[in-house]
C-alpha positions, 0 to 999 in steps of 0.5 A, a space after each residue: 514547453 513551459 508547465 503552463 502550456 502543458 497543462 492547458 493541453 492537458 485540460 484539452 486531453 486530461 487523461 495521461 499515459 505512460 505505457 504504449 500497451 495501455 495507451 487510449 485514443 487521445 491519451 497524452 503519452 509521457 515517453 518516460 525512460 530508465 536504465 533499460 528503457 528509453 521512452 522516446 523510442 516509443 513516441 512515433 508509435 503512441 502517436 500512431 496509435 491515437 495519442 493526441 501529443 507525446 511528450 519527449 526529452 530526445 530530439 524526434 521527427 515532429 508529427 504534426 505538432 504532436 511531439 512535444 519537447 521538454 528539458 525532463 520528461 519524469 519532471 514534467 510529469 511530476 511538475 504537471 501533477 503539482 500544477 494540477 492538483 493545486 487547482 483543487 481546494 479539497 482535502 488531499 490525504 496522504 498515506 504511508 507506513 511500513 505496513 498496512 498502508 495499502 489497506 487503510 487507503 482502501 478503507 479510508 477512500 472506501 469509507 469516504 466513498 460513500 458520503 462523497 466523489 472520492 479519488 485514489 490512488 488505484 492498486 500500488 502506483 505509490 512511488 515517483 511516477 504512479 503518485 503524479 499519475 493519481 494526481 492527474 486522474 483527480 477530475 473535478 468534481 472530486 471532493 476528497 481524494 487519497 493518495 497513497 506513498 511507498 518509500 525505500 529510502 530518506 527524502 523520498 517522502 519528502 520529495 512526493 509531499 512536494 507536489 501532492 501538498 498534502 493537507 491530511 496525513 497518516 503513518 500507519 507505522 514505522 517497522 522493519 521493511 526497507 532497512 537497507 535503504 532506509 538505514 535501520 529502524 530509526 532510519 524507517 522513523 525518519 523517512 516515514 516522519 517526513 509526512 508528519 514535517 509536511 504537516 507541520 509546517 504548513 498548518 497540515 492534520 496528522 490521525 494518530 494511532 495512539 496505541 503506539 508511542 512513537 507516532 505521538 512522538 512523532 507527531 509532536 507540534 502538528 497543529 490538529 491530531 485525531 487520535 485513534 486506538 484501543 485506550 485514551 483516544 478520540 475513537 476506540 475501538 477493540 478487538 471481539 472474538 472471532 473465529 477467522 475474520 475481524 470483528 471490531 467494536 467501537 466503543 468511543 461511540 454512544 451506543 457501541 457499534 460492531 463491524 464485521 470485516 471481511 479482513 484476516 487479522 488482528 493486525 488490522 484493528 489500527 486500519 480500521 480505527 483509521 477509517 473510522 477516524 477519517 470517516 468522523 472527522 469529515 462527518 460521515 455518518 456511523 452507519 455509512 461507515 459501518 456498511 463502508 468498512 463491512 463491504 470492502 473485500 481484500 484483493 491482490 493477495 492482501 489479507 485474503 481469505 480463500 476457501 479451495 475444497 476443504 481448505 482454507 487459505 490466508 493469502 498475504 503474499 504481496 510484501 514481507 518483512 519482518 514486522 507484517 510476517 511476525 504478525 501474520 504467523 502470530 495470527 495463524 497461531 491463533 487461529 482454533 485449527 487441527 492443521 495449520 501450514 506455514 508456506 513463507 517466502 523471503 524477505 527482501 531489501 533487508 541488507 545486512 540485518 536480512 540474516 539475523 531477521 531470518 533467524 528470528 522467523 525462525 525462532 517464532 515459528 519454533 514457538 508453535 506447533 504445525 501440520 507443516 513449514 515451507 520456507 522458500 527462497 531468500 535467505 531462509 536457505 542460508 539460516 539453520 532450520 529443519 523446515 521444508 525449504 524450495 528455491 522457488 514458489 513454482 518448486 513449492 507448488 508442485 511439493 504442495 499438489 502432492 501432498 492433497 492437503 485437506 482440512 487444513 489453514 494456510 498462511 502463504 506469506 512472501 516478499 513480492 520478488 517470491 510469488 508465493 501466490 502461486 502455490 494457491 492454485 495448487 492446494 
């Protein structure tokens, strides 16, 4: 079964599964396996629940016709996805970063949202599979589509950028996560720049956050940049007054404009300048803009605000490392309060920099003064402090619903692995 003749099945049924539970009535399934699963066990069953073919790497029974045989399925898929995605001549923007990559997808599809048929990428199905998966859910009336990457390691990147063809890009910035697999700081530069070599060498466009110097180095030799940032860019824009969420005022503009978002924090300023970048540079009017970037509310325990009673609750608690939970306390501190609470889990993937990088969370929430710190799991327990610590969010929880806190402001922060959303419902 050549990728051809996957395809031409593919225009026949173009919806593509890899999950028997979510699996629709003429649905392709790809019986994908890993190192506790086998795919192919499930074939006969995705058959059986309406999937017009299922595509398999092990010998199986054939049910009329419908089982289809290839060398690798995961290649197959990703193979079918480039094929797919090189029918199109639209803008494809790729998005990665080490943090606040997943808010400036939603802007930017947001904002192009609403001046053309844009796809992207849904929720966090960033990496080997969810990226061929985006691709094959690109229809054809689509004019843009945003697709974003997660990465852990070198060459990974480099790898996704081999069938999305990317011909816009974006790194939002390169800070301390995933140091173990890439290797420490330079390493994260290095993996994340593969974006910026794509681009290079196939005439590509790289937004730049000018603000900070080692994107500009970064992106040396890129034919076309457009530049973003509080200072000597091509789109400014600085921070105003707020007591809580972010309010941003565009001062490269005519006539100044404001925009009153529905995100915590000063450290999304350079998402936003993002949207407002990509929305110029492919003619979005301002206004559409504006109104874009102002109605997008944050979901999946990213940057939300919440209110339970008397309280409020800044809720971050998808990811953590080192360079987002700096920001995040560094925000809370800001924030005109009486009492403030810290609820902060481990940070995870940090190898053997995860002790020191501990330490140094630590020494910044020693800097300001708080009604109450919780640190929970990771290596916050192997670190000195004189802090609340629990094992797990679920011990937390329970210590938060007896205190009955009220009037105070939360920052519920954590890698993914601690669940610290859980806390909310018991605040």
């Amino acid at each position: 079964m050549t990728t051809e003749q996957l395809y031409d099945l593919y225009v026949q049924h173009p919806s593509v599964e890899t999950d028997t539970r979510k699996l629709k009535e003429g649905d392709i399934f790809f019986a994908l396996s890993g190192p506790n699963f086998n795919g192919n066990n499930f074939a006969a069953k995705a058959i059986k629940s309406g999937a017009a073919y299922a595509v398999v790497d092990e010998e199986i029974a054939n049910t009329n016709g419908r089982i289809l045989k290839v060398e690798n399925v995961l290649q197959s898929l990703q193979l079918l996805a480039k094929f797919h995605r090189q029918q199109f001549d639209i803008p494809f923007i790729a998005i990665t970063g080490s943090n606040g990559k997943t808010t400036t997808k939603e802007l930017v599809s947001t904002v192009l949202a609403s001046h053309f048929k844009t796809y992207t990428t849904q929720g966090n199905l960033n990496n080997h599979i969810g990226i061929p998966l985006t691709l094959l859910r690109v229809h054809k009336d689509a004019q843009m589509a945003v697709i974003e990457m997660g990465a852990n390691h070198q060459k990974e990147i480099a790898g996704y950028c081999n069938y999305v063809e990317p011909t816009h890009g974006i790194i939002t910035n390169c800070g301390k996560a995933h140091l173990e697999g890439f290797g420490g700081i330079e390493g994260v530069k290095k993996g994340k720049g593969e974006l910026f070599n794509f681009l290079r060498e196939n005439n590509g466009t790289a937004f730049i956050f000018k603000d900070y110097n080692y994107l500009c180095e970064m992106s040396k030799g890129i034919v076309t940049t457009i530049t973003y940032g509080t200072k000597e860019a091509e789109v400014k824009g600085q921070i105003l007054p707020s007591e809580t969420l972010l309010q941003v005022q565009l001062t490269s503009e005519e006539t100044p404009v404001i925009i009153k978002t529905q995100l915590v924090g000063d450290y999304n300023l350079p998402n936003v300048l993002c949207a407002v970048a990509v929305g110029k540079y492919f003619e979005v009017p301002i206004a559409k803009i504006k109104t874009a970037i102002e109605s997008y509310v944050p979901g999946n325990s990213r940057s939300q605000m919440m209110v339970k009673g008397t309280n409020h609750i800044i809720l971050d608690a998808y990811n953590a490392n080192p360079s987002s939970m700096k920001v995040a306390i560094e925000n809370i501190a800001k924030i005109n309060a009486g009492k403030k609470i810290l609820m902060l889990g481990g940070m995870m993937e940090l190898g053997s920099e995860s002790l020191t990088e501990h330490a140094q969370v630590i020494a910044l929430i020693n800097k300001y003064k708080w009604e109450k710190v919780v640190l929970v799991g990771g290596d916050f327990e192997k670190v000195t402090h004189h802090y609340n610590y629990f094992s797990s969010s679920d011990a937390a929880a329970q210590w938060a619903e007896r205190q009955k806190f009220d009037n105070a402001y939360f920052l519920i922060k954590g890698s993914r692995s601690v669940q610290m959303e859980k806390i909310v419902n018991y605040i």
